[in-house]
VMD Tcl script that draws the C-alpha trace (Angstrom):
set ca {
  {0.00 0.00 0.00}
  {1.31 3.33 -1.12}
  {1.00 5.15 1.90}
  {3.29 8.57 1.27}
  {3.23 10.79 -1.79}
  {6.46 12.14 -3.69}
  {6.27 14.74 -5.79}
  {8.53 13.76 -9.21}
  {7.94 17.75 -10.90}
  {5.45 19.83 -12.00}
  {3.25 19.43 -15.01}
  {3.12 22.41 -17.69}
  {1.47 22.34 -20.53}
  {0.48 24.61 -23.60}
  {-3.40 22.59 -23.78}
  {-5.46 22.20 -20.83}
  {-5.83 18.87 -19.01}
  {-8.69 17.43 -17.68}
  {-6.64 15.62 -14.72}
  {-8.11 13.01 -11.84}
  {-6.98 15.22 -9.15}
  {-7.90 14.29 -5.23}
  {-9.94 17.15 -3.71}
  {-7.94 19.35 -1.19}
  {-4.67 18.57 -2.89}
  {-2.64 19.97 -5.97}
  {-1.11 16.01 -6.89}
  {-2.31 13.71 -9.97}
  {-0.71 9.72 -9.62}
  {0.69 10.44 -13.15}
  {4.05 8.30 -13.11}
  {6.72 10.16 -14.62}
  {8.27 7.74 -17.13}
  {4.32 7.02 -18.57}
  {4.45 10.44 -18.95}
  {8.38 11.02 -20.75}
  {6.88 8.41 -22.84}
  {4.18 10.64 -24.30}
  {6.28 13.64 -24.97}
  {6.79 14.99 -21.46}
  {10.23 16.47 -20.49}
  {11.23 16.50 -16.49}
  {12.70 19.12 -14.91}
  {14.22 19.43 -11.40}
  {13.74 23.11 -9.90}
  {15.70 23.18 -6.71}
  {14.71 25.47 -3.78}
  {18.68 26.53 -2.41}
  {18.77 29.27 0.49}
  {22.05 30.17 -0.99}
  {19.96 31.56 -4.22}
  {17.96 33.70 -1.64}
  {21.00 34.98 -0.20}
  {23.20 35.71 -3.09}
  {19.96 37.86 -4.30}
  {20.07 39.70 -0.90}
  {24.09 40.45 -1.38}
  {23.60 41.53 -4.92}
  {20.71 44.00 -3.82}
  {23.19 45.44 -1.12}
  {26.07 45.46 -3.63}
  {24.33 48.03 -5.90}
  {24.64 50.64 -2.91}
  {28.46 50.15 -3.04}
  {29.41 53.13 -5.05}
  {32.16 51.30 -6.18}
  {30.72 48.39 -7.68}
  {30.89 49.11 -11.55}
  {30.13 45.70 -12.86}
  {26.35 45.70 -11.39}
  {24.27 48.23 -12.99}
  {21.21 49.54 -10.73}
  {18.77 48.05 -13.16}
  {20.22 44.31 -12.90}
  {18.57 41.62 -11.90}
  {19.97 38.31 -10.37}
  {20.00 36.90 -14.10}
  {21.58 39.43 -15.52}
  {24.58 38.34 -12.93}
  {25.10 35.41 -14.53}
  {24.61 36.32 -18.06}
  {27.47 39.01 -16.91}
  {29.94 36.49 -15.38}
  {32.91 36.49 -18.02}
  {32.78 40.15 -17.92}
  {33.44 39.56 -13.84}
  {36.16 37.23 -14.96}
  {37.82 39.54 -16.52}
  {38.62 42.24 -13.91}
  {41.38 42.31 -11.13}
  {38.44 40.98 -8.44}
  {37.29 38.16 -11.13}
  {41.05 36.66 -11.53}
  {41.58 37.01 -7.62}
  {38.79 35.00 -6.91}
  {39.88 31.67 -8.61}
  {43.32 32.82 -6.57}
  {41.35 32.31 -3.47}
  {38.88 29.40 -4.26}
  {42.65 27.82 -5.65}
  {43.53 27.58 -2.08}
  {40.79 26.31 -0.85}
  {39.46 29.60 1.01}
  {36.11 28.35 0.03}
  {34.29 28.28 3.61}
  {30.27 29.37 2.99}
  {31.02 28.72 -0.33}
  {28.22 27.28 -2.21}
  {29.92 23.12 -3.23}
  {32.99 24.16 -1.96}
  {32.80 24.71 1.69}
  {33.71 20.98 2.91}
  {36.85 19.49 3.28}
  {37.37 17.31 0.31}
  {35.90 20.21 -1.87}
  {38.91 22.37 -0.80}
  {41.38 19.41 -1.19}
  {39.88 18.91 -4.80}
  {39.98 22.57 -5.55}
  {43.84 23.09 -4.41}
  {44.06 19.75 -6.48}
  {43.00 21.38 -9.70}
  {43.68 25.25 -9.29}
  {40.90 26.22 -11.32}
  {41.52 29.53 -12.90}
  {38.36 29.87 -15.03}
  {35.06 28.86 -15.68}
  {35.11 25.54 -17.92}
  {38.01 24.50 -14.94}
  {35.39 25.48 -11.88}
  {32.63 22.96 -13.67}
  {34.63 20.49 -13.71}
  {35.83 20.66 -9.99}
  {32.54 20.87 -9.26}
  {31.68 17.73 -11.24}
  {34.73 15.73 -9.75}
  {34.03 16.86 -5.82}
  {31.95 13.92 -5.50}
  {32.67 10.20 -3.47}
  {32.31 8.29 -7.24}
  {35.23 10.21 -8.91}
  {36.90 10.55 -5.97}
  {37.48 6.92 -5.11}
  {37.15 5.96 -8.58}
  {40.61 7.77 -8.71}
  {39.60 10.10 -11.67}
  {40.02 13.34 -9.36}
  {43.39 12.79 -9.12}
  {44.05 11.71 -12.91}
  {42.43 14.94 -14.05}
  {45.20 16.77 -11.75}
  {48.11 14.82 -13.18}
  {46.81 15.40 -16.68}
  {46.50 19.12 -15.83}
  {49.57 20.04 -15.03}
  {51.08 17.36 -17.34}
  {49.02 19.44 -20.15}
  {48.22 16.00 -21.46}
  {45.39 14.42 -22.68}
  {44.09 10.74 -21.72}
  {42.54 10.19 -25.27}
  {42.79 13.03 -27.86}
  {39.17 13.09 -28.72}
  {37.62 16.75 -29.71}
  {34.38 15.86 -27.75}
  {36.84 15.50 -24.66}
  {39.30 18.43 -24.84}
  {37.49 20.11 -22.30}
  {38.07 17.34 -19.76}
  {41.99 16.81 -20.45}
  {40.51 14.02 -22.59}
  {38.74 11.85 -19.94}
  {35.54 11.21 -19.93}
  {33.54 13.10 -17.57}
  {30.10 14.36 -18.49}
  {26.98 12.53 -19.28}
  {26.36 14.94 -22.21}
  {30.21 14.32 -23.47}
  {28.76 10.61 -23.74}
  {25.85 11.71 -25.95}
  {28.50 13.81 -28.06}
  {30.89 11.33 -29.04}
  {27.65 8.96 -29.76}
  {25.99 10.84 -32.29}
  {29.22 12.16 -33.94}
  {31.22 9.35 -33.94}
  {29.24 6.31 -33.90}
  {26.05 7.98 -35.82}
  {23.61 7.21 -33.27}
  {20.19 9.30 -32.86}
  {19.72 11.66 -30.19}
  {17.12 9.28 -28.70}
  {19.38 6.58 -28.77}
  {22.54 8.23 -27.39}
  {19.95 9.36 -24.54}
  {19.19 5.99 -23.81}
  {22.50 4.87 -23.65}
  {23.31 7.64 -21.60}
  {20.71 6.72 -19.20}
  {21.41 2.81 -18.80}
  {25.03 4.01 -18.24}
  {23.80 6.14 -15.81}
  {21.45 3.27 -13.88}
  {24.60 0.40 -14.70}
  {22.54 -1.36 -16.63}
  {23.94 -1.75 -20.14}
  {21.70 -4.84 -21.10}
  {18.53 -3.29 -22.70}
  {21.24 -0.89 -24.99}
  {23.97 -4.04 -25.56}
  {23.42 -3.19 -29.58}
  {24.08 0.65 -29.18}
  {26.61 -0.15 -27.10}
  {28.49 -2.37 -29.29}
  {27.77 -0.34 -32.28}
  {29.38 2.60 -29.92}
  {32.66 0.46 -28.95}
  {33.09 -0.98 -32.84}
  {33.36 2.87 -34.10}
  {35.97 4.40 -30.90}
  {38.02 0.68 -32.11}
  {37.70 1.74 -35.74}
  {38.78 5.17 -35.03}
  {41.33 5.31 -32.42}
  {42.72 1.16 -32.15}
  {43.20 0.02 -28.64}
  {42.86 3.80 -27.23}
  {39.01 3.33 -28.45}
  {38.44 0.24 -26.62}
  {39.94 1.31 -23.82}
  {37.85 4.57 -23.97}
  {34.80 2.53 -24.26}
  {35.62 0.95 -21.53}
  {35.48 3.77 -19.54}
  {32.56 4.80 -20.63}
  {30.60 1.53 -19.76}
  {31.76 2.63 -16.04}
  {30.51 6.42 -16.28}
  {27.75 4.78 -13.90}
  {30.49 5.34 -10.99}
  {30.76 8.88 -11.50}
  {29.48 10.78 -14.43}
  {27.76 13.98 -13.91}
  {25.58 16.28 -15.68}
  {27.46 18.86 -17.12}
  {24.35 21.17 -17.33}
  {24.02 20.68 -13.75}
  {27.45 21.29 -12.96}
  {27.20 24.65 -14.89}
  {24.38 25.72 -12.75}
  {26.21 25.11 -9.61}
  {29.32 26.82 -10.98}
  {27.52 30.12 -11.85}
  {26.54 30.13 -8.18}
  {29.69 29.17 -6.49}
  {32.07 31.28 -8.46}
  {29.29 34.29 -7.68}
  {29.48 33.19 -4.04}
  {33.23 33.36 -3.95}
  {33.43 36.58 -5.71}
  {31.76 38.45 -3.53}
  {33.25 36.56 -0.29}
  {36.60 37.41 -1.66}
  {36.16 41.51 -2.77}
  {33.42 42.19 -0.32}
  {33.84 40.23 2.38}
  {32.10 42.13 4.95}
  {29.01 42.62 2.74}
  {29.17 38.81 2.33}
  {28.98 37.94 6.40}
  {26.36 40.85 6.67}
  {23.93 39.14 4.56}
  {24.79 35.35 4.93}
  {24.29 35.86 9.29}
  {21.12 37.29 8.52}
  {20.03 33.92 7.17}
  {22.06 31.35 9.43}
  {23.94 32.80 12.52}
  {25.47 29.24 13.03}
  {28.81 30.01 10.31}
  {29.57 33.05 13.26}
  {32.48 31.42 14.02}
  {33.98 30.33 10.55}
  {32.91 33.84 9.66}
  {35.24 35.37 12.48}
  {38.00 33.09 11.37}
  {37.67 33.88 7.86}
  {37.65 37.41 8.19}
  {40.52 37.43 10.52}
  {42.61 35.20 7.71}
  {41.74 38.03 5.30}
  {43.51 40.50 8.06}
  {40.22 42.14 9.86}
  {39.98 43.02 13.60}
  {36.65 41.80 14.60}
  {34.73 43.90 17.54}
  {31.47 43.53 18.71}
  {27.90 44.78 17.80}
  {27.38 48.54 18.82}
  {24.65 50.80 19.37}
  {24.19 54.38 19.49}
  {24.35 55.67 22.55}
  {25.54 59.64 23.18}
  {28.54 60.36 21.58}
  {29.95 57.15 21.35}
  {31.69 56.22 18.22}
  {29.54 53.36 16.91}
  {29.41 52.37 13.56}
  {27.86 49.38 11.77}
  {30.27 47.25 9.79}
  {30.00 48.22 6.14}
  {30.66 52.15 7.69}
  {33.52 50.95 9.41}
  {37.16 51.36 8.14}
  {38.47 48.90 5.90}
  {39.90 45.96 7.57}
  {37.19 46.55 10.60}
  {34.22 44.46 10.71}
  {31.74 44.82 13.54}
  {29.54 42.38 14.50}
  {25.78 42.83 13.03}
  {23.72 43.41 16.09}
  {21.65 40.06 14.76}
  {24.05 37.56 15.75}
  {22.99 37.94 19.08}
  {20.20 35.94 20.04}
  {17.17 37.33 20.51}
  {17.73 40.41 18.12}
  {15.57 39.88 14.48}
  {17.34 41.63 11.51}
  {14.45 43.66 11.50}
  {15.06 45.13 14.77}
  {18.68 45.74 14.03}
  {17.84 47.40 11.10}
  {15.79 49.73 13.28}
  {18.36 50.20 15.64}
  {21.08 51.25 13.26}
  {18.71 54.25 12.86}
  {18.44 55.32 16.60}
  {20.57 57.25 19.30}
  {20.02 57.11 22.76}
  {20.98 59.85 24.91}
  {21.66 56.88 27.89}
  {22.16 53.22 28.99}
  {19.19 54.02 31.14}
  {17.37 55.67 28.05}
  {18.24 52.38 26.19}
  {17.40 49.80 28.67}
  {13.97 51.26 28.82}
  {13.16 52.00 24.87}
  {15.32 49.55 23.13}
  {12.72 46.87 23.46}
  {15.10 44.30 24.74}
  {14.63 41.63 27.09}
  {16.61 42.52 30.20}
  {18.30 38.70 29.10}
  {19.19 40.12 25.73}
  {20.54 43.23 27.24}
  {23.10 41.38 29.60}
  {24.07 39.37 26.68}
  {24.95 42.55 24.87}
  {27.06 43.35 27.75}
  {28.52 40.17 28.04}
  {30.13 40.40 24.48}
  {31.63 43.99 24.71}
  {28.66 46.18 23.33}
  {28.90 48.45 26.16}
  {32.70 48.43 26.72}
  {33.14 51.78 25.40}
  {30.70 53.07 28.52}
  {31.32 51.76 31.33}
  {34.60 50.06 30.55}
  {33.91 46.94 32.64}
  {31.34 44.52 31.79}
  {31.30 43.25 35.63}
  {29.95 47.32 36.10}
  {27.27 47.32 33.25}
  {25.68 43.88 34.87}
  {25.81 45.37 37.99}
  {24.20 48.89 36.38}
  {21.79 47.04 34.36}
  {20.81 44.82 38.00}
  {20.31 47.69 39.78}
  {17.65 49.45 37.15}
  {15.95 46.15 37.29}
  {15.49 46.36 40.81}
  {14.15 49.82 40.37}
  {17.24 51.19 43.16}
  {19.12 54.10 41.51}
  {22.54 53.59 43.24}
  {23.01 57.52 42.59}
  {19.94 57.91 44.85}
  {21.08 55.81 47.38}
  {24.00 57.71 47.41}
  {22.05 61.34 47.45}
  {20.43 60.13 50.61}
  {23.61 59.10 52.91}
  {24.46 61.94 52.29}
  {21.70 63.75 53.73}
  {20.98 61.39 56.42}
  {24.28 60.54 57.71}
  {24.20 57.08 57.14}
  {27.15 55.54 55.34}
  {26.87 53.44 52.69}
  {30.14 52.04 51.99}
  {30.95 52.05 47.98}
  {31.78 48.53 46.84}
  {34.30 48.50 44.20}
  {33.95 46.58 40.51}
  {36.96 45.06 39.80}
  {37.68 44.81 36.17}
  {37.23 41.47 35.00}
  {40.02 39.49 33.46}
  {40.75 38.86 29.74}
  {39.58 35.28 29.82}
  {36.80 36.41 32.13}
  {35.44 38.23 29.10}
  {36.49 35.51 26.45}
  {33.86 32.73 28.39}
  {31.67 35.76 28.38}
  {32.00 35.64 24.74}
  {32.15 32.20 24.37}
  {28.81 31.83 26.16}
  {26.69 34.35 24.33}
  {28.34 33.71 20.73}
  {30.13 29.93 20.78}
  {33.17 32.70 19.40}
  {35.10 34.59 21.71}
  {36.89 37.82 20.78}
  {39.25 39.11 23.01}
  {42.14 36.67 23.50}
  {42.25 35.46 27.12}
  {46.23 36.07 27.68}
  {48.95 37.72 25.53}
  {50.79 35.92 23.37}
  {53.06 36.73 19.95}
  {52.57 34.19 16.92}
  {55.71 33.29 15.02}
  {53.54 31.12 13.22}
  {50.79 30.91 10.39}
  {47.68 32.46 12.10}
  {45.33 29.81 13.64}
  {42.42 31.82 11.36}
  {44.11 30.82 8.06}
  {44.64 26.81 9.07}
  {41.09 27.12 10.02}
  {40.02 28.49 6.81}
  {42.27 26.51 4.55}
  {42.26 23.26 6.81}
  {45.82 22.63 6.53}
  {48.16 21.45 8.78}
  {50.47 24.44 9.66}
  {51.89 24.94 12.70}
  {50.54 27.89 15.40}
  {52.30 29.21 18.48}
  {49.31 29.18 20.96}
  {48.95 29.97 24.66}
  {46.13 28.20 26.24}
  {44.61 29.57 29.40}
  {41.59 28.95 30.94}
  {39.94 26.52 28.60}
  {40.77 28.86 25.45}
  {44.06 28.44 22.90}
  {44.86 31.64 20.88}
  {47.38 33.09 18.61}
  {47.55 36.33 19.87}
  {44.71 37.27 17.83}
  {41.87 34.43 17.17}
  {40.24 32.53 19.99}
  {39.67 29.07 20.05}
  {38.38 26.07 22.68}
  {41.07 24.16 23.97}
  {40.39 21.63 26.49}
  {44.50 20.95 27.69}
  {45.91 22.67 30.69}
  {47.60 26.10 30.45}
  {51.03 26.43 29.10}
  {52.39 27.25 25.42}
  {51.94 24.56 22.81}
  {52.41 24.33 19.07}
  {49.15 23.47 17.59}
  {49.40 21.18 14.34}
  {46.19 22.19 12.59}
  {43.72 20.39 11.89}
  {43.96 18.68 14.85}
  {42.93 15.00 13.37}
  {45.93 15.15 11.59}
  {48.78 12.98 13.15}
  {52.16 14.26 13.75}
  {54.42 11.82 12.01}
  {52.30 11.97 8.71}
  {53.14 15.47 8.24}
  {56.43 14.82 7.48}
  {58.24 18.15 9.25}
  {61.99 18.13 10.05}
  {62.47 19.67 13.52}
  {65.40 22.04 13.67}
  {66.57 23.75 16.76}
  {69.25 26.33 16.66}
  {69.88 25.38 13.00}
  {70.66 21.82 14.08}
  {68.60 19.26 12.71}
  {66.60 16.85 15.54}
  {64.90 14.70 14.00}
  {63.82 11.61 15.76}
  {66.72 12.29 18.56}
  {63.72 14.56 20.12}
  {60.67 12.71 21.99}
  {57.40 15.05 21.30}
  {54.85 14.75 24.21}
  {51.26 15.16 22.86}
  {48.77 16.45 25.35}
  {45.07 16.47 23.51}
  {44.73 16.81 19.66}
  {47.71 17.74 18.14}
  {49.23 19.99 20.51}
  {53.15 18.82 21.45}
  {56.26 19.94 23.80}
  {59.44 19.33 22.43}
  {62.17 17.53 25.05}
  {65.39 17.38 24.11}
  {67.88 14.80 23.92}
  {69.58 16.25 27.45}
  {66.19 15.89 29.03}
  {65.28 19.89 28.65}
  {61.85 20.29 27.74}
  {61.40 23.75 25.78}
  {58.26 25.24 27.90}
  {57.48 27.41 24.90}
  {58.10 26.39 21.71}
  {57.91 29.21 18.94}
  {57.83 27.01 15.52}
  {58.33 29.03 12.53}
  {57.40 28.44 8.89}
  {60.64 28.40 6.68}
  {59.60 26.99 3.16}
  {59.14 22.91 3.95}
  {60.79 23.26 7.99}
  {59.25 24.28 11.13}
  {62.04 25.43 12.86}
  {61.80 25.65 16.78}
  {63.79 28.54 18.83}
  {63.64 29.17 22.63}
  {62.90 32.11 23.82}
}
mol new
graphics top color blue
foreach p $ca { graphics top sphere $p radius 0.5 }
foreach p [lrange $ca 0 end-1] q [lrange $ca 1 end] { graphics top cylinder $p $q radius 0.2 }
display resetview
């Protein structure tokens, strides 16, 4: 019994139908092949949230005066009819730079791990090169081995069989549609009947299609000797990992347009994209700090403060959009970027906020500028709950003679307010003790996932570089941090040098955690801070 309904597309039509529809639903139990059988062609739309948000960023990227390539009148079409003319510019070629590396995070296809292994595998540097990465960032090529083929052939400019319909591919088989190609042209087949081959290549079933097959694999043996068998091999095992270049195309006009603007306007890019999904906070801190930005917190307007939202802010500043906090709708920052308040008090009371919402504004430095403690704005924002007015209090022992001793607010600690941070955002901000990185910053092995080596001090439950702020659940002390942290020491194959002497395995490394080490030398003296530094394929370690 058929007890759920799946909906295969949508039927359009230039007649009218008279269809056996169920009352109170929109669904006819047409099967889709009956219907590809009379004429009927299927069509998957796909509902993406990254469409809805590269609409929003091109909307805000026509009030960048500066942003010649979108005219006013443009619509999100026109951006991809208009995509070799973005290829073109500086921004265009330094976005394959970037997605070349694997800076690819929020990136629509291209924001896991093997996606930026297959990308710095290929180096795509334009658009034909980006479909193809697209198409070969899949499990089936990938352990089919055909990922890494295409990247010897690459940069071997060689081709695996010098067929025309191939060139595109470095002569490898690929697309389903490449399939159809070399069908029709080579072996004369119909367009029906290279379709069905396609498709029973497609299901691994090559049994109702033997005779176009064979008629296929006689012409490619004709042509090209053993190279055509071999290719027609292949091709009977396109099932594994063939891909539809028109869909790949699609996808490619989207991620390219994605990295573009995450690349050139990168704080335009986090505005939008946390207004839909305030989960990426984090990889957005980390990605804007690899790009060089000092991240602060959301502000508000409050007197003469100097608060400023983060497309006003200077260049490599990006402050947080008040909407990352929870309980605050884009809406209501939007509203709030428009208002000044002459005073906390003035803000407590017509802001709108929960009193909850408030503290957590306080928490994660909103108010720093004010009071200068966060310990003193809780306390402030307490008291006006309570409805006592500390000044008041204060007016009164002073009339009646009673004193009221003053109790002092410390200033909390720095890794006081990073778990403040941590709590409100699941990012913290302000480092929680100084340190000075010799290394590659912990935001760029982030972004990249490579293993590089970071300085870190760790205190408190929290690892940074001096500048990014991370969870680290090892006890306090400097470390070198091997990120990612699932990668294993000895397979990264580093040669230890200290002093400009080579170690090597005469040093014992003690791992505490995930990839974090101290270095004890052959004497017995462990190195309590180890400062590894980058030199082309060495980490070399120095004492202090």
């Amino acid at each position: 019994v058929q007890k759920t309904t799946h909906a295969a597309g949508v039927i359009i039509s230039t007649t009218p139908m008279d269809l056996p529809l169920t009352p109170g639903t929109e669904t006819v139990e047409w099967d889709m092949k009956d219907l590809e059988k009379l004429g009927y062609v299927k069509f998957d739309i796909l509902g993406l949230k990254t469409l809805t948000i590269l609409k929003h960023i091109k909307e805000e990227a026509k009030q960048l005066w500066n942003f010649s390539v979108i005219s006013k009148n443009s619509d999100l079409n026109d951006l991809y009819e208009m995509l070799p003319e973005f290829e073109r510019t500086n921004e265009g070629k330094k976005t394959y730079k970037y997605i070349s590396v694997g800076f690819t995070d929020n990136v629509f296809q291209l924001d896991s791990f093997i996606a930026k292994q297959v990308v710095r595998d290929l180096k795509p540097r334009k658009f034909e090169e980006l479909v193809l990465a697209i198409s070969l960032n899949r499990p089936g090529p990938i352990k089919a081995g055909v990922t890494r083929e295409i990247k010897e052939l690459k940069f071997k400019k060689e081709l695996k069989f010098k067929v025309p319909q191939l060139n595109d591919t470095y002569g490898f088989p690929i697309y389903q549609e490449q399939v159809m190609k070399i069908a029709m042209d080579l072996a004369g087949l119909t367009s029906v009947q290279a379709d069905e081959l396609r498709k029973a290549i497609a299901k691994k079933d090559v049994t109702k299609v033997k005779e176009i097959y064979e008629i296929l694999t006689k012409k490619l043996v004709e042509i090209y000797g053993n190279d055509g068998k071999e290719l027609a091999r292949i091709i009977l095992s396109l099932g594994e990992y063939a891909f539809n270049k028109s869909h790949a195309v699609a996808y490619a006009h989207i991620t390219y347009l994605m990295a573009y603007f995450k690349v050139n306007y990168p704080k335009l890019f986090y505005d939008v994209y946390l207004k839909y999904d305030t989960t990426i906070l984090p990889t957005a801190v980390y990605n804007l700090q690899a790009l060089g930005f000092t991240i602060h917190p959301p502000k508000v307007y409050i007197g003469s403060s100097p608060v400023q939202s983060g497309r006003e802010a200077e260049e490599k500043t990006y402050i947080m959009p008040l909407y990352v906090v929870p309980g605050i709708s884009p809406e209501k920052a939007e509203i709030l970027q428009n208002q000044t308040f002459d005073s906390f008090e003035e803000f407590v009371e017509k802001s709108g906020f929960s009193l909850s919402t408030i503290e957590a504004l306080i928490k994660i430095g909103t108010f720093d500028d004010i009071f200068g403690s966060r310990r003193k704005a809780i306390q402030k924002l307490r008291s006006l709950k309570s409805g006592i007015n500390p000044e008041v209090v204060k007016i009164g022992s002073k009339l009646f003679g009673k004193v009221i001793q003053k109790e002092e607010v410390k200033v909390e600690d720095d890794w006081e307010r990073t778990q403040m941070e941590y709590d409100i955002l699941k990012i913290a901000l302000t480092p929680p003790t100084k340190v000075e990185n010799l290394l590659a910053p912990y935001s760029l092995a982030y972004s990249l996932e490579l293993p590089f080596g970071i300085h870190v001090a760790v205190k408190a439950g929290f690892g940074t570089d001096g500048k990014s702020v991370f969870k680290a659940h090892i006890p306090d002390g400097d470390y070198t941090l091997i990120y990612p942290n699932t990668y294993e020491l000895g397979k990264l194959k580093i040669d230890y040098v200290l002093d400009e002497e080579p170690l090597k395995s005469e040093i014992s490394k003690t791992t505490v955690g995930n990839g974090y080490e101290r270095i004890v030398l052959p004497n017995g003296e462990v190195i309590q801070n180890v400062r590894p530094l980058k030199n082309s394929f060495k980490t070399l370690f120095v004492k202090n």
